[in-house]
C-alpha positions as CSV (number, residue, x, y, z in Angstrom):
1,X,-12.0,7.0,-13.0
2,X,-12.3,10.0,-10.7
3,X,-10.8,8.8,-6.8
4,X,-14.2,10.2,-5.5
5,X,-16.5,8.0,-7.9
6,X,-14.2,5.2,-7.2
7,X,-14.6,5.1,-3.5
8,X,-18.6,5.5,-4.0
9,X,-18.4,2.6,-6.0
10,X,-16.3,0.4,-4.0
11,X,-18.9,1.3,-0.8
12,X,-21.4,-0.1,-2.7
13,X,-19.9,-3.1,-3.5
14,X,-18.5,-3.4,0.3
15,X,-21.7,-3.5,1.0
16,X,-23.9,-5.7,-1.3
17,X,-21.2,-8.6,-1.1
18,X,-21.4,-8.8,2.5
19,X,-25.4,-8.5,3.0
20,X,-25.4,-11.4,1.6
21,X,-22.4,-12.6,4.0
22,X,-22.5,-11.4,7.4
23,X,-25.7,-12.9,8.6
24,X,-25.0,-13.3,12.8
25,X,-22.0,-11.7,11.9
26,X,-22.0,-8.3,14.0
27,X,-24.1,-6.0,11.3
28,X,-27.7,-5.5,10.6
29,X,-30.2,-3.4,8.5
30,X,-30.9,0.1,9.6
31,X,-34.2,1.8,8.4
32,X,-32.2,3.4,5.9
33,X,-31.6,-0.2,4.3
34,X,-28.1,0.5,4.9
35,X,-25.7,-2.0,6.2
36,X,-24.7,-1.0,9.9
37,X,-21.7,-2.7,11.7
38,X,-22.5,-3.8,15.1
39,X,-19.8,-5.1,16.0
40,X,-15.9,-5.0,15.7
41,X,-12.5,-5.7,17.0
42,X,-9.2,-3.3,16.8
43,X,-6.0,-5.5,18.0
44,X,-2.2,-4.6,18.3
45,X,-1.4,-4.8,14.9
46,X,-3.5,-1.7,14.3
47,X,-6.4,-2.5,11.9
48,X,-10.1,-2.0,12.9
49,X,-12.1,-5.5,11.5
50,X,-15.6,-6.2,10.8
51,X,-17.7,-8.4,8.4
52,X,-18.5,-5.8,6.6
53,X,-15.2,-3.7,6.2
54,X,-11.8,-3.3,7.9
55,X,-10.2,0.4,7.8
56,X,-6.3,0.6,8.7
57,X,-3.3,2.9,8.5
58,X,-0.4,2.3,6.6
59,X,2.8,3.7,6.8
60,X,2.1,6.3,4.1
61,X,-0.2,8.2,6.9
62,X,-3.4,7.8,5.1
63,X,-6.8,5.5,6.5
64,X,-7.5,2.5,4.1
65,X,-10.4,0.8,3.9
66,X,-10.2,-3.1,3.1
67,X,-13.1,-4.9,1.0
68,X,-13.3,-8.5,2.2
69,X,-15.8,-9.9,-0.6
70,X,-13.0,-7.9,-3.2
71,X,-9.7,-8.4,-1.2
72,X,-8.4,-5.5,-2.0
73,X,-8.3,-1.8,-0.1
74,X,-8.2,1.6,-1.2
75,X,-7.5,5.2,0.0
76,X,-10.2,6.3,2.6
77,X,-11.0,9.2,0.6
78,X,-14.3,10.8,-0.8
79,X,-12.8,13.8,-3.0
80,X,-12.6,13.6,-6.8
81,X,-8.9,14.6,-8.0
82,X,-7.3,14.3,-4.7
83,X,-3.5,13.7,-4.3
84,X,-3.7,12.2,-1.0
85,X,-0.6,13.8,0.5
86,X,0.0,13.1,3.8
87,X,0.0,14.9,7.0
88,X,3.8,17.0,7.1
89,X,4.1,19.8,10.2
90,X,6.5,21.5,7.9
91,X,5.1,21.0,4.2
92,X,1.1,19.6,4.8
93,X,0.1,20.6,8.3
94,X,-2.9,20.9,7.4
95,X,-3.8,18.1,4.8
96,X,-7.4,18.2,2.6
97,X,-7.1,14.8,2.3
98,X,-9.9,12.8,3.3
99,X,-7.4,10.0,4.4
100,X,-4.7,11.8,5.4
101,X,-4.0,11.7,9.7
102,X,-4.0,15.4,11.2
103,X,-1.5,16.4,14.3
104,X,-4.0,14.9,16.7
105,X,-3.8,11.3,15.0
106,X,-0.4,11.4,12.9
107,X,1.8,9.8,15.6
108,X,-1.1,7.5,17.5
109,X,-4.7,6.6,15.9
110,X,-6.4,3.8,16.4
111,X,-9.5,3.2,13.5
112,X,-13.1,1.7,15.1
113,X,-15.9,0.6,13.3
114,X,-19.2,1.3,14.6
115,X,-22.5,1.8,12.7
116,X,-22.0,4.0,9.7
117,X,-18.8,5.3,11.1
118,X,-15.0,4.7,11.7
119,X,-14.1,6.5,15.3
120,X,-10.7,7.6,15.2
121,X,-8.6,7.7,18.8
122,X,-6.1,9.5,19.2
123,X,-3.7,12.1,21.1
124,X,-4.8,15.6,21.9
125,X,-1.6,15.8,24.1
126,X,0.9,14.1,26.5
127,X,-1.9,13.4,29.1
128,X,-5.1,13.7,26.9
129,X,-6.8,11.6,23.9
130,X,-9.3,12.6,21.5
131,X,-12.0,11.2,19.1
132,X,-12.5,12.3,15.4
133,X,-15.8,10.6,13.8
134,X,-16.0,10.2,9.9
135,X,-18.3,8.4,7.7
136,X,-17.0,5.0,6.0
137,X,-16.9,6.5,2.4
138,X,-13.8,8.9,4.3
139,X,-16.6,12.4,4.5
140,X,-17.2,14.2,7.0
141,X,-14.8,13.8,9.7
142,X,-15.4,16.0,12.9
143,X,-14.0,16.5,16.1
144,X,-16.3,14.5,18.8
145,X,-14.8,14.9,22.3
146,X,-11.4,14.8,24.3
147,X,-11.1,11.8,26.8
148,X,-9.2,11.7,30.2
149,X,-7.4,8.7,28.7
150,X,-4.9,7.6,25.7
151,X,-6.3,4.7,23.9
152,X,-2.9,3.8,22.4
153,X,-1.8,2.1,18.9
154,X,-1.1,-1.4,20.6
155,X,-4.3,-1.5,22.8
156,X,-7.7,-3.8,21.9
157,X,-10.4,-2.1,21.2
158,X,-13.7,-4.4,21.0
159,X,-17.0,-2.9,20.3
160,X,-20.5,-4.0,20.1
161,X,-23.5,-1.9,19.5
162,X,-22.1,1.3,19.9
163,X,-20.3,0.8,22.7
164,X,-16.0,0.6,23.0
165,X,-14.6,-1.3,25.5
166,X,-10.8,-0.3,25.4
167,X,-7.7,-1.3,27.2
168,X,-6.6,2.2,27.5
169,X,-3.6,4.0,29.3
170,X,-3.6,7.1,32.0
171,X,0.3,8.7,31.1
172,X,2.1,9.9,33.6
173,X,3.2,13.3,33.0
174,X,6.3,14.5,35.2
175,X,8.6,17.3,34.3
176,X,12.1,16.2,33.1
177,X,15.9,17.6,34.7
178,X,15.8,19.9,31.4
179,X,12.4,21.6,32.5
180,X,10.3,20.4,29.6
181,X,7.3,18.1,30.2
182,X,7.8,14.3,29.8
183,X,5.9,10.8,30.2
184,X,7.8,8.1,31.2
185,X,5.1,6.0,32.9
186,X,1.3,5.3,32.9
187,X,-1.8,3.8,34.1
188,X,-3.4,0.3,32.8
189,X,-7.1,1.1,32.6
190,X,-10.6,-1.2,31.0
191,X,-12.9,1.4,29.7
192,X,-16.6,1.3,28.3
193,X,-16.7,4.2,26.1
194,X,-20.2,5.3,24.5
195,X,-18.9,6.4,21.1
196,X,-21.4,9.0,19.9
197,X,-22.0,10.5,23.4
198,X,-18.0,10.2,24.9
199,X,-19.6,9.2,28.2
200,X,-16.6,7.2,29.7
201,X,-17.2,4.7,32.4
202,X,-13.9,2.5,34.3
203,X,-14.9,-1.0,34.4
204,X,-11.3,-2.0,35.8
205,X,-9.7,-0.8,38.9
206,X,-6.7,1.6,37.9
207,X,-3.3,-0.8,37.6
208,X,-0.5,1.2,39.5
209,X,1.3,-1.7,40.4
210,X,5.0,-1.1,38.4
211,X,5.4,-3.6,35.3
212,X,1.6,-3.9,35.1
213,X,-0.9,-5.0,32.2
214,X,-4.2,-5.3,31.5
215,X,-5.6,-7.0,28.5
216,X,-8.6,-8.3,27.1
217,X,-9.4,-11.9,27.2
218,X,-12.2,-13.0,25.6
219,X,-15.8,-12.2,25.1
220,X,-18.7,-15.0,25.3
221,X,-22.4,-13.8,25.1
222,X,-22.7,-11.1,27.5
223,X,-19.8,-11.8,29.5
224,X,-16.6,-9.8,29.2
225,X,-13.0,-11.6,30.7
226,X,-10.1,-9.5,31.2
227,X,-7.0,-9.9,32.9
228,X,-4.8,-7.4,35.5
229,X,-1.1,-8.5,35.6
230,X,1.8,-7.4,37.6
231,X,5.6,-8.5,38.7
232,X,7.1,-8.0,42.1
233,X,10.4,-7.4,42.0
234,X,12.8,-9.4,44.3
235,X,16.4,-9.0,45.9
236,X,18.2,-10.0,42.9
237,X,15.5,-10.0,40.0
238,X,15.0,-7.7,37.6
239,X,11.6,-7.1,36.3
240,X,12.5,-9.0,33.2
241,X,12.9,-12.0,34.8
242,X,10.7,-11.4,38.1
243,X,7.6,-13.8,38.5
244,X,4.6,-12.3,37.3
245,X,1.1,-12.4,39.2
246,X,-2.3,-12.7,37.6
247,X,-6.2,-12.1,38.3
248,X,-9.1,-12.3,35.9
249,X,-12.5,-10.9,35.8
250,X,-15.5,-11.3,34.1
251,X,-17.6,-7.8,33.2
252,X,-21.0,-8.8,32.3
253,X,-21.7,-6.2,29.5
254,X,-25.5,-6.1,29.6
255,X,-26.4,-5.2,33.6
256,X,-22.7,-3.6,34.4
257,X,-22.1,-6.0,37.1
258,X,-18.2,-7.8,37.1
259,X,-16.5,-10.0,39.5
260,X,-13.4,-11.6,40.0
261,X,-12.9,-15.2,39.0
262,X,-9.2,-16.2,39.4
263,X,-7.2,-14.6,42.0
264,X,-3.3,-14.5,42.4
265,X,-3.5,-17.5,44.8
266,X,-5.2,-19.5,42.4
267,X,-3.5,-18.7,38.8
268,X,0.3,-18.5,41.1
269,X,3.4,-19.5,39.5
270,X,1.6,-19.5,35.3
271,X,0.7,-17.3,32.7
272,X,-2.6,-16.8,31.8
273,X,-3.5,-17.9,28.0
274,X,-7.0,-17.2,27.6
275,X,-10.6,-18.9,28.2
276,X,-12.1,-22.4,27.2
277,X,-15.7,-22.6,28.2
278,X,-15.8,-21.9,31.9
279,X,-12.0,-22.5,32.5
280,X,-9.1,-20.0,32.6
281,X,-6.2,-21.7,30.9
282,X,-3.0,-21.0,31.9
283,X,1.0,-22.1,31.4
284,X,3.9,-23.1,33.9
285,X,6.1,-20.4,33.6
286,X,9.0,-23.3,33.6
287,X,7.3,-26.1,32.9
288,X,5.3,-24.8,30.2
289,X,2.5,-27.0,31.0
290,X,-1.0,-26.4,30.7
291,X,-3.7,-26.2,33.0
292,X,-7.4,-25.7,33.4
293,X,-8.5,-23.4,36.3
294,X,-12.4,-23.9,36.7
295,X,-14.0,-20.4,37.3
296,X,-16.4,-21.6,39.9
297,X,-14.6,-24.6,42.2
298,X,-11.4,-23.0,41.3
299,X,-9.9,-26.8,40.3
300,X,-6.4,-27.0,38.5
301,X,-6.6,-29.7,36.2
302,X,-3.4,-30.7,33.8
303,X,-4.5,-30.2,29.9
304,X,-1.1,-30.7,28.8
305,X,2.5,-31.3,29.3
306,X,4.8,-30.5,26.1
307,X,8.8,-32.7,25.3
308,X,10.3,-29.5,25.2
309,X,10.0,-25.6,26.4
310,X,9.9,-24.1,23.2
311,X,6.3,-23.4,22.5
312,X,3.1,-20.9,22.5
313,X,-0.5,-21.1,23.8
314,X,-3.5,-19.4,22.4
315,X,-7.2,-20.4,23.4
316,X,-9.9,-19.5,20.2
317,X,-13.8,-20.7,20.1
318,X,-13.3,-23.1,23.1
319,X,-10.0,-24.9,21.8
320,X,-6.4,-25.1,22.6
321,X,-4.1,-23.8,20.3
322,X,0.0,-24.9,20.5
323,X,3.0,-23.4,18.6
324,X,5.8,-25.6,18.0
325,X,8.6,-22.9,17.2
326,X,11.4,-25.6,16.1
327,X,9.2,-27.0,14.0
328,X,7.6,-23.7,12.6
329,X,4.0,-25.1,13.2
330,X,0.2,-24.7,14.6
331,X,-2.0,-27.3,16.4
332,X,-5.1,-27.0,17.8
333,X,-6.6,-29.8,20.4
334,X,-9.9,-31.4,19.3
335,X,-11.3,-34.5,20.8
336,X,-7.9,-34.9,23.2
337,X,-5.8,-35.0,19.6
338,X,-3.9,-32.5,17.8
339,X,-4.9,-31.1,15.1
340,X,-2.4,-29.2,12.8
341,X,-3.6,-25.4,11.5
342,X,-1.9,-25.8,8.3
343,X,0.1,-22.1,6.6
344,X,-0.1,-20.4,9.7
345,X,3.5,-18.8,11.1
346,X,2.4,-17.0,13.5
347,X,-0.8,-15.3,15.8
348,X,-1.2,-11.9,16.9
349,X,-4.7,-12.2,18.0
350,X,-7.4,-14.7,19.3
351,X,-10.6,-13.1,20.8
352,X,-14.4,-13.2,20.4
353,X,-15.1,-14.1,16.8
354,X,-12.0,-13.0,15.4
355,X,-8.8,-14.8,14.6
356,X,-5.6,-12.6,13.4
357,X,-2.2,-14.3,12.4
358,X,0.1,-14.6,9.4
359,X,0.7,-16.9,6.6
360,X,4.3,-18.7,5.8
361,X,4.1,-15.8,3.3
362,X,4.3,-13.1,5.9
363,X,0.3,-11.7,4.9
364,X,-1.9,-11.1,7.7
365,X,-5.0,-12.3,7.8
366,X,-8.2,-12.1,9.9
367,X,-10.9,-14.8,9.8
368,X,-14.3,-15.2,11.4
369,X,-15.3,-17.9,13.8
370,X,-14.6,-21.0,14.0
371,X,-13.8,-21.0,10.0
372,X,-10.2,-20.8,11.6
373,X,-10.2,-24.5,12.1
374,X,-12.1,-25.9,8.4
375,X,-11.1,-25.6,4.9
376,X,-13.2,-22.6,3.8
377,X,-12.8,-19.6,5.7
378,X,-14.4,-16.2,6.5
379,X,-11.5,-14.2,5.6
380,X,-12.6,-10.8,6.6
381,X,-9.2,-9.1,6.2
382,X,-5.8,-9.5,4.4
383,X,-2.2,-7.2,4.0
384,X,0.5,-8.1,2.8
């Protein structure tokens, strides 16, 4: 079968398996009677994931686009007879290839899924990003704008009805003892991006504090959480070892408004893990205990106190998760018990509606909602 007819027909299927699947699941019906993704997550390990498709890069530099109802993926490419060769500044600067990542995306492109469209980020220059727009069947990519930010390959990228809100980086760019232009710092940054228009709006203060971070928390209803981080370095510490400082806010997505609801005072001395209802849950940094931090009275309460140091924390849909590293397993707490999250090895994401980790096999996976915790789950993604 021709690789143009193929991708046709695996859109199609993409999308009558999950119209019958994604119901409250961040897509809906345009006027069109096409399936349009509202909603979608791009985490550190580089895929972009919906309910209705997940689109990725792989290391032969070409976009993939992952069928959930099929569990398989195929070349991101609309053209009948293609070879998909890869982008090459020497032998294939400048690919045909549907799929294939031009100089502006090659070496940094994050994939997001919104509406009929994957948005591609990526690097215009040292100081610069830029956004490429292309439909899912792999047509039609264009050029849409340049931003005043890098959103880089490691950053989360959430989006919801059009709208990207993107940990994102400001580089630093300083000219190096050889006269030739390098960056060897940046700028943490939250941004709400409008993907069609470009209009780019800072939700977060800019981090310029040295060993900073900024990273998405959670998202419940209309309420955004994120968290600022930063060491400070003391007489003898380095900043691998120096004690790290903490605030979270919440950015309340519908009227713009955001506040702070955990200061440094009140998260001192832990690591913050995520959110469980209206709590900030956070670690001993030696202890490795863990404790609730009520957003509103700002109470510490003790949640848990583990035999031994050697451990993880992740929240997910209002519960606790635990890592036990020597014993190469996952709990969750339900109902003050633990509960163990059987074939799991290890996490690389927990927020919103979408739960990323490995198997004992080494495959990623990404499930929906709380189908992390039963028997049957909403596997929305899988590589291996």
């Amino acid at each position: 079968m021709e690789a143009g007819k193929e991708m046709k027909k695996k859109a199609l299927l993409i999308v009558a398996a999950c119209a019958c699947f994604i119901t409250g699941c961040g897509a809906e019906k345009s006027t069109e009677n096409k399936m349009k993704i509202t909603e979608s997550l791009h985490s550190a390990s580089g895929e972009s994931v919906s309910c209705l498709a997940s689109v990725f890069t792989a290391q032969d530099g070409l976009l993939h686009i992952f069928d959930p109802n099929q569990k398989s993926s195929i070349v991101l490419c609309n053209k009948s007879n293609c070879e998909h060769e890869p982008y090459d500044e020497n032998t294939n600067p400048d690919p045909t290839c549907d799929a294939a990542l031009n100089k502006d995306l090659f070496f940094n492109c994050v994939p997001v899924i919104s509406g009929e469209y994957v948005y591609l980020f990526g690097q215009a220059d040292l100081s610069k990003g830029v956004v490429y727009r292309e439909k899912l069947d792999g047509s039609g990519r264009t050029k849409l704008y340049n931003l005043d930010y890098q959103v880089e390959v490691y950053n989360s990228v959430y989006v919801e009805n059009g709208i990207a809100y993107a940990e994102a980086e400001i580089p630093i760019v300083k000219e190096d003892n050889i006269g030739g232009a390098g960056s060897n710092s940046n700028y943490s940054v939250l941004l709400a991006i409008n993907l069609e228009s470009g209009e780019t709006k800072e939700i977060s203060d800019i981090n310029k504090e040295k060993f900073h971070g900024l990273l998405l928390l959670e998202k419940s209803g209309e309420k955004l959480y994120y968290v600022s981080t930063y060491r400070k370095l003391g007489k003898k510490e380095d900043y691998s070892t120096a004690k790290e400082y903490s605030k979270v806010y919440e950015y309340n997505i519908k009227t713009g408004k955001q506040s702070q609801v955990c200061s440094e005072k009140d998260l001192e001395g832990c690591i913050v893990i995520g959110m469980i209802d209206q709590a900030v849950y956070v670690y001993n940094q030696e202890t490795m205990e863990v404790f609730e931090v009520a957003i509103g009275s700002k109470k510490k309460k003790k949640i848990y106190k583990p035999d031994k140091t050697d451990v993880l924390y992740y929240t997910y849909k209002n519960h606790l998760i635990r890592g036990d590293m020597e014993k190469e397993k996952f709990y969750y707490l339900k109902d003050s018990a633990w509960e163990e999250l059987e074939g799991i090895a290890s996490f690389t994401n927990t927020f919103g509606d979408f739960a990323e980790y490995y198997d004992k096999k080494n495959v990623l996976h990404v499930v929906y909602g709380d189908s992390l915790f039963k028997d049957q789950k909403k596997e929305l993604f899988e590589r291996k």
